[in-house]
Structure formats: C-alpha cells, structure tokens
N, C-alpha and C positions, 0 to 999 in steps of 0.2 A: 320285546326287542325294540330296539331306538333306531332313527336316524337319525342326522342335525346336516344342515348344507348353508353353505353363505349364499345368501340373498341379496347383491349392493342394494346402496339406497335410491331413491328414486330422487329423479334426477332434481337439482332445487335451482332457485336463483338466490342472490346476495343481494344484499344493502347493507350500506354506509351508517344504517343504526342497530347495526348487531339482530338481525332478524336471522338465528341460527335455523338452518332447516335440518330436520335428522329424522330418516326414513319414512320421508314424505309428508310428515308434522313441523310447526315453524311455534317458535313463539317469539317474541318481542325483549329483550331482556336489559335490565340492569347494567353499566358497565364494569361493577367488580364481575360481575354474574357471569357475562358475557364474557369478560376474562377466563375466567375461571375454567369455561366450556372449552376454549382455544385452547389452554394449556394440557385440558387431559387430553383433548383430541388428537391434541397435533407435540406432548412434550412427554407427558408421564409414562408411554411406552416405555420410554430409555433414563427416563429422569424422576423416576420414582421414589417414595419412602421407603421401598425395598429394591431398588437397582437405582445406580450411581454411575451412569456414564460420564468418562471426565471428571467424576467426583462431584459431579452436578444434582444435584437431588433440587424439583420444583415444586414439594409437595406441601409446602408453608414458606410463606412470609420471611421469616428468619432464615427457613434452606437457602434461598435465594438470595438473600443478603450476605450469607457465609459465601458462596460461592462453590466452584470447584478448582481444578487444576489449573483453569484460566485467569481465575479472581472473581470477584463476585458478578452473579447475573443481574444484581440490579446496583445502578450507581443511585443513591439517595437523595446527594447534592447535587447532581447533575443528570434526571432521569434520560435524554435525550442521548446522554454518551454511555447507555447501560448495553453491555457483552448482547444478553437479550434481543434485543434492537439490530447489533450492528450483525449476529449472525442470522439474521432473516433476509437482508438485503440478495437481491438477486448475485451479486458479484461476491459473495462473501466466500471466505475458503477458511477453517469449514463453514458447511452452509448447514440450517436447521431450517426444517425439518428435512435430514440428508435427501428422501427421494419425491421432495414437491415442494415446489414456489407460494406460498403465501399470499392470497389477494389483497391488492392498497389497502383495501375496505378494513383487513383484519388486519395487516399492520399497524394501520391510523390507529383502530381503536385499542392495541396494545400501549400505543404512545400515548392514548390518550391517557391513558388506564396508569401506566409510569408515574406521569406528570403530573397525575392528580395525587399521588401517595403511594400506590398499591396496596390499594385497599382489597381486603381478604374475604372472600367469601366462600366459608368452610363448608357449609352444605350444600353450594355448588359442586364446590371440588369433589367432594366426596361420591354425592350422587345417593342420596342413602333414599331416595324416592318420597320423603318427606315432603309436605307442603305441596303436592306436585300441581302445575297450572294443567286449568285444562284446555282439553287441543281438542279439536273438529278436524277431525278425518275425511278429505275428500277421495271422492269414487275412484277405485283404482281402473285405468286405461281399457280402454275396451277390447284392443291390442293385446295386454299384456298380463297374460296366465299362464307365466313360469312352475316348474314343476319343483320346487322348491325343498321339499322332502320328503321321505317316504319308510316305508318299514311296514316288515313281515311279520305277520301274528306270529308267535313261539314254535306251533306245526306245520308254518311254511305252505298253509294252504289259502290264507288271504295277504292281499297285499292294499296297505292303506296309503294312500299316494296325494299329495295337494295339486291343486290347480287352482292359482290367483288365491282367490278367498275360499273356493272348496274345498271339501275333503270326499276322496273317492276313497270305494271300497270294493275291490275286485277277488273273483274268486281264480286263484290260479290250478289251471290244468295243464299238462306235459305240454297238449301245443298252443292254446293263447291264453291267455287275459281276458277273462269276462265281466264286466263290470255289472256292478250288481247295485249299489247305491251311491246318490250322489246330497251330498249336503251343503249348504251355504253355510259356512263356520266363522265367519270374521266379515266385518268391513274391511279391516285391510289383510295381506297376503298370507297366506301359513306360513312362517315359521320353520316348523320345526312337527315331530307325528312323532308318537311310539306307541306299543301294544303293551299293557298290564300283563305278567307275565302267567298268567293263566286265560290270555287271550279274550277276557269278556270284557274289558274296555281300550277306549282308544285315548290318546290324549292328543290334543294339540293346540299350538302355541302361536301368537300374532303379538301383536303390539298391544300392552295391557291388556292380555286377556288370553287366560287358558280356558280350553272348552272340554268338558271330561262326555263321551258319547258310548253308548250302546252301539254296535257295529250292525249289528242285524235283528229286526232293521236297523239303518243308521240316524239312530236319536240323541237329540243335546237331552243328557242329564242331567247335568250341571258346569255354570259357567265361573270361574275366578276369578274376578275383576278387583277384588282391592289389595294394596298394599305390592305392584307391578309397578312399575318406573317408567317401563320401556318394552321395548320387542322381547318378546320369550324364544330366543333363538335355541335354544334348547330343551329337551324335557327327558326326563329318566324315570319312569314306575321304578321303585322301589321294589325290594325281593318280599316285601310283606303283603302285596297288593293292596295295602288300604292307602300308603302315600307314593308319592311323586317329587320327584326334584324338579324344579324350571328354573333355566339361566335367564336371569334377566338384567336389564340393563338399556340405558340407553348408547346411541353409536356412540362410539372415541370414549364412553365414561367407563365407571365400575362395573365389573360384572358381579352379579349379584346371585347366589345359590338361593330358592325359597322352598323348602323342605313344607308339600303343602295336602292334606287329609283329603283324599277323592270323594269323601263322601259328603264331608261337612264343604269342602271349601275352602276352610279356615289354614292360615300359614303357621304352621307350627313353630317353624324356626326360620331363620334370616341370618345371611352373613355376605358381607364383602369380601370375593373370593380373588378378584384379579381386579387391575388394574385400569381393565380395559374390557372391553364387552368378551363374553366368554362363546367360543364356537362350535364344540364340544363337547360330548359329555358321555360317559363308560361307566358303567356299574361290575365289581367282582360279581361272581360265580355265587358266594356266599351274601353277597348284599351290603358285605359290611365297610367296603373301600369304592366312592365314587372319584372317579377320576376328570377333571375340567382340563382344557387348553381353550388358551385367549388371544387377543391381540396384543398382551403385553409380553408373547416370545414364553411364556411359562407355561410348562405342564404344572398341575396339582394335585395330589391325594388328598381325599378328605374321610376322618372317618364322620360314617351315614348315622352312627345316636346320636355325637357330642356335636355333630360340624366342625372338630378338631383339626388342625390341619397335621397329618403325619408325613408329607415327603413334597420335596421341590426341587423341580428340575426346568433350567435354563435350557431350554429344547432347540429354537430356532433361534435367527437376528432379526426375522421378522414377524407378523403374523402366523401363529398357530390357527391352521383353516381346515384341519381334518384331523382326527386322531381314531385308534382301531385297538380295543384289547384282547389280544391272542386268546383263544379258549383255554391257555395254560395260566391265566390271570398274571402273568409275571411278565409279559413281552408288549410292551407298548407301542404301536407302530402308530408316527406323527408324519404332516404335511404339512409345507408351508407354502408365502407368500415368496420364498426366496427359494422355490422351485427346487425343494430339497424331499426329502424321503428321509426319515430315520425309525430306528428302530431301538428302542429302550427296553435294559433291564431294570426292573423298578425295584429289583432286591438291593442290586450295586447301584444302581443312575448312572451305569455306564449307557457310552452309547456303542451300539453292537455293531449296526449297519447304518452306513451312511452314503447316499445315494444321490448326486449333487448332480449340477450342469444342463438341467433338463429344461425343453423349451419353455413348460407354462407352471403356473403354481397349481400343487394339490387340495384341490377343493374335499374331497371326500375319500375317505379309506373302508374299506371292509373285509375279514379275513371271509376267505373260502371255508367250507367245512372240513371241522376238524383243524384249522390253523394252516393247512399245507403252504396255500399259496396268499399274497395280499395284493387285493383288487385295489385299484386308484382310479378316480374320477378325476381330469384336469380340469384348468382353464378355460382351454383351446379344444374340447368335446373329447379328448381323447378318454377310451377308458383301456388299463394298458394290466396286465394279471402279472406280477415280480413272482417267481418260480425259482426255491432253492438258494435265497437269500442265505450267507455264510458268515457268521460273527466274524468280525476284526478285532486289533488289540490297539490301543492307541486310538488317537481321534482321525487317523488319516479318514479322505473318503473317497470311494472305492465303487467300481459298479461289479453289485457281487451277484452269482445267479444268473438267471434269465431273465431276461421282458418280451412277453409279448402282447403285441395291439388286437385286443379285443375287439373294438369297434371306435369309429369314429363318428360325430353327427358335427352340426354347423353353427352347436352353440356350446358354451362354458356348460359341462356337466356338474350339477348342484350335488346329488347326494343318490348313493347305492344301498342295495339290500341282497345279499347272498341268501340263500335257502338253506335251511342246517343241512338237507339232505344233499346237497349240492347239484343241485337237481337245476336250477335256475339264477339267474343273475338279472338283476334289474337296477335299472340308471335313469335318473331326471332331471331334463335340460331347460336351460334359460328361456328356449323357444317356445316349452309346455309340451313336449316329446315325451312318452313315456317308453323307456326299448328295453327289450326282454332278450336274454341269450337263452339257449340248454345247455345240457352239461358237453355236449360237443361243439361249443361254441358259433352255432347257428343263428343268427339273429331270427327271432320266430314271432317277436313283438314291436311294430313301432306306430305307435297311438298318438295324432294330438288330442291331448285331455281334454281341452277346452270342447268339443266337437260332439265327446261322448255323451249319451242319454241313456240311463240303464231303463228296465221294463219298469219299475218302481223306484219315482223320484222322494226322497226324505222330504219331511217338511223342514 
C-alpha cells in the first residue's frame, strides 16, 4: 500500500540572474535555460504540446511564433511588443499566469531572453534529467519535520510514517501507535513511503534518491540514486514485488514515471508522463494499470509492461494534489487545488460526482474499507469522511451524500492511510502531527513525530 502528499517547497529567495530555487536546491543557469524553467513552471500547465488554451501551445520555438486565438506569442521583429510580455504586466486583462503576479526579476529576464532571439533550449524544457548539475543540499530547519507521508503495510498492522528526513515504523494496536523504529533516510525531507505488497519492504522517496529498507529492524538495503531529476514525490511497488514505480521530476517541470528493480537498483524503463511534476500515483488490483495525477490538471492510465499510455482524462483546471482508486478499480476519486472533489469512471471518463465550493484544496484522498466511504485530507487540517456519494448525469456539480468532520488539527494535512480492516484511520500534518482515529471515530492518537524515540534506534 502507497501513500503520496504535497510537500510545498521551501521557502527560496530571487535574483536578478536567474538563480532558480526548487525545493530548497538553487542553481545558477543560462538564459535560454532559465527561460525555459519559467515557462514550464509558470506556462505549460495550460499551454502545452498536448493542451492548447487560447490555441496557445509553448512547447517549441515555432508553437510560439504560430501563436494562438490572439496572434502570435512572440513578435520576431519587435520582441518588446510580444502578446508574451504584454500579458505578464500586472494590469494586463487577461493576465498570465491567471492566479500570480510574476517577479521584475523574471520578467526582465523573459525580455531579455525575447530580445536576444529566443533561443531554445530543448532539454531544459523537456526536463528528461540528462546532464543534470549538481546541487548541495543544505540541512533541513531544525523547526521543520512535516509528516509528509505515510502508508500501512498490506495487514494493517504497521504503519510507516516520515518526519523531516525520517522514516518511522510503528506497530499499530486498537488503542495507540507504538513506534518501534526510527531511521535517518534522506538529507532532505520524505517524499513520499509505500509498503511492497507482501509487506517485507518499504520504499521511500526524497529529492534524487529512493531508499529501498527492511522494516524490522528498520535497514537501508539499498539506495537509488542515478538517473532521478528531482524530488520522487511518489512511489508504487509494483504487484510483482520485485519493481517499483517513482514519480519523479523537478517543481513546475515534467513528471517523470521510472519503472526501477528493488533489488539491483537499476531503472528499467523511463518515460515523460505529464507535464508537470506528478502528485499521485494508484496501482490496479491486478498490477497491470498505474494510474498518475499532475500539476498539469491530467489524470493518466499507463499500462505497467509497455509504459503505454492507454486513457486521458482532463480532471481539474488546476493542480491534481490527491487521487484514491475505489477497490472496484473502475472509480477514481481526484482532489484539487480548485477545492474540488471528483469522482471518475475510467471505463466511460465520465465524471460521476462532482463536489465544488469548498473552503480549502484536497491535499490527500483514501477510500475506507471496502470503498464505502472517501476520506479527504485538506488544506486548512480538516479531514472530513464523503458518505453515500450518488452518480450524476451531465457535468453539473452537485453536493451529493454526506460529509462529515472527522477531525481537525492547526495545520494543512499532507497525506492519509485507512486500514483494510477499517479498524483505524490515520493523517499527517505540516506541523509533524501524527493523529489516529478508530472505527467510532475517536481520536485515540496524536503524536509529534519529531519527539519520538522508539526502545531501538536504526542505524
């Protein structure tokens, strides 16, 4: 069993010479280079090789010169008077990137970038982890051990939880949480955690680097470190136990599927899956359909021999930040950054349920056992259980069912773990909270991680 949760990135500062910072890493770069990162960051969401808002595509040199509905996004002979340019300006209607203002810093160097030709750098854009420079990771906050993800071994009787750069391993009983080991897994923060699904390994995921561990005691077996881009904000064992999917990618670029042998290390296969980092990630029942949601607004089906892509669905208008596959493998329940709830047939790609107006975005989804009900982790700490959800016909949206508030704590909840037996629910917060329901919804656990020391520490 998997979980995945958004992690923002830590917090950066700018300069005026394109010193990009992305999830607490900086490098110095080039100004096609530097271009190139602004544009997927802050344009290929909606202005992609495969989505065309306004008819806009900014995924080459020539896209850009065609233009869309407007006329072209860059003027040749006159780069200073390019569409580009004049829809960044604070007063522009419309304005791009619709919901945030642009620093001088990255404007100038957009203009610079015009002025000079626009000149193209493809394996910027792309992100395909080639060539990659290397970063020095400084120490994460002494402050700050978010509980970033987590997930229940297959029988529901361990639960594997991060803090900062740990990875904990607790033994769950009806009334608490006993932590039983604790490991140092990363210089920088987890990620992402799932269980192999015969429960004898863990995996988990950081910035260039997946760590595969024996759970008891809790030992690195082995680490992944080549041919990663970026944060592994997701990871999937596989139904064969010997590989692993990890999404990786850097912020704002491609998300990247790496199909990779737990045993050897080695990446079997590679593919540029979305557009945009991937936050997500669901495996069938049978192992043979993984499913990803991105920042670029797209659900995707892939099948797990070929990395084929067999099904696409336009889910949200904005970031996809939690998705949940029904235990009927046919019902796909999505979250977004536009504070939305849906629910997907992936036979039809219809959408069934649609669940709008809600105060914060859905960071994490989890179906109950057996599918009955679907748990949500917000924003804003809430974690709230949708009860008796009813297909619709049409795209209207609808609040269908019941909701009720589970619990609330005092920080954005990252990412949830239900128990097959429905025996227990657990949730972990930006504060480093770890909180535990039972099945009468008693809150019976709430742990800061960072604090804990089990009787035997890992090396």
């Amino acid at each position: 069993m998997a979980s995945r949760c958004l992690l923002p990135p830590l917090t950066a500062t700018r300069r005026l010479t394109a010193v990009l910072w992305i999830a607490g890493w900086s490098y110095t770069a080039g100004q096609p280079e530097a271009a190139m990162h602004l544009l997927k960051r802050n344009c290929l969401s909606c202005h992609s090789e495969t989505k065309h808002k306004g008819g806009l595509s900014l995924h080459s040199r020539e896209a850009m010169l065609k233009g869309g509905d407007s006329g072209p996004a860059y003027n040749e002979g006159n780069p200073a008077d390019s569409l580009l340019l004049k829809l960044l300006a604070p007063e522009a209607d419309p304005h791009m990137p619709p919901k945030k203002q642009l620093p001088p810093e990255q404007i100038v160097l957009l203009a610079e970038w015009l002025s000079g030709g626009a000149k193209w750098h493809e394996g910027a854009l792309q992100g395909s982890g080639a060539a990659l420079r290397p970063v020095s990771l400084a120490a994460l906050p002494d402050a700050w051990h978010p509980v970033a993800a987590m997930a229940l071994s297959p029988d529901g009787k361990r639960l594997a939880a991060s803090s900062g750069a740990d990875v904990l391993v607790f033994e769950v009983t009806p009334a608490s949480l006993i932590l039983k080991f604790r490991g140092r897994a990363h210089p920088d923060a987890v990620q992402s955690l799932a269980w192999t699904p015969d429960g004898s390994r863990i995996v988990s995921g950081a910035f260039r680097r997946a760590v595969v561990w024996k759970p008891e005691p809790l030992t690195q077996e082995r680490e992944i470190l080549t041919g990663l881009s970026g944060r592994v904000s997701a990871v999937q064992p596989l139904a064969d136990g010997q590989r692993t999917a990890l999404a990786d990618g850097e912020a704002g670029d491609s998300g990247w599927i790496r199909l990779c042998n737990l045993t050897t290390g080695a990446i079997l296969n590679s593919w540029r899956a979305h557009d945009d980092s991937i936050f997500a990630m669901t495996l069938s029942a049978d192992g043979k359909r993984l499913t990803t949601a991105g920042g670029d607004q797209f659900v995707r089906v892939w099948d797990t021999g070929s990395g084929t892509e067999v099904l696409r669905i336009e889910a949200h208008g904005t970031q996809i930040l939690g998705a949940a596959l029904h235990p009927d493998n046919n019902q796909l329940a999505t979250g977004g950054a536009d504070r939305q709830l849906k629910i997907w047939d992936l036979s039809t790609r219809e959408n069934t349920v649609a669940i709008a107006g809600k105060p914060a975005a859905f960071n994490a989804l989890a179906w109950t056992a057996g599918g009955a009900d679907l748990l949500a982790g917000t924003d804003d700490g809430t974690l709230v259980r949708m009860t008796g959800m009813k297909p619709h016909t049409g795209a209207q949206s609808s609040d269908t069912g019941s909701e009720r508030t589970v619990g609330r704590t005092d920080a954005p909840l990252f990412c949830l773990a239900a128990a097959p037996d429905g025996s227990r629910i657990f949730a972990g917060s930006a504060t480093g909270r770890i909180l535990g329901w039972n099945k009468d919804g008693k809150l019976v656990d709430d742990l800061m991680a960072a604090t804990l020391q089990p009787a035997a520490v890992s090396p």
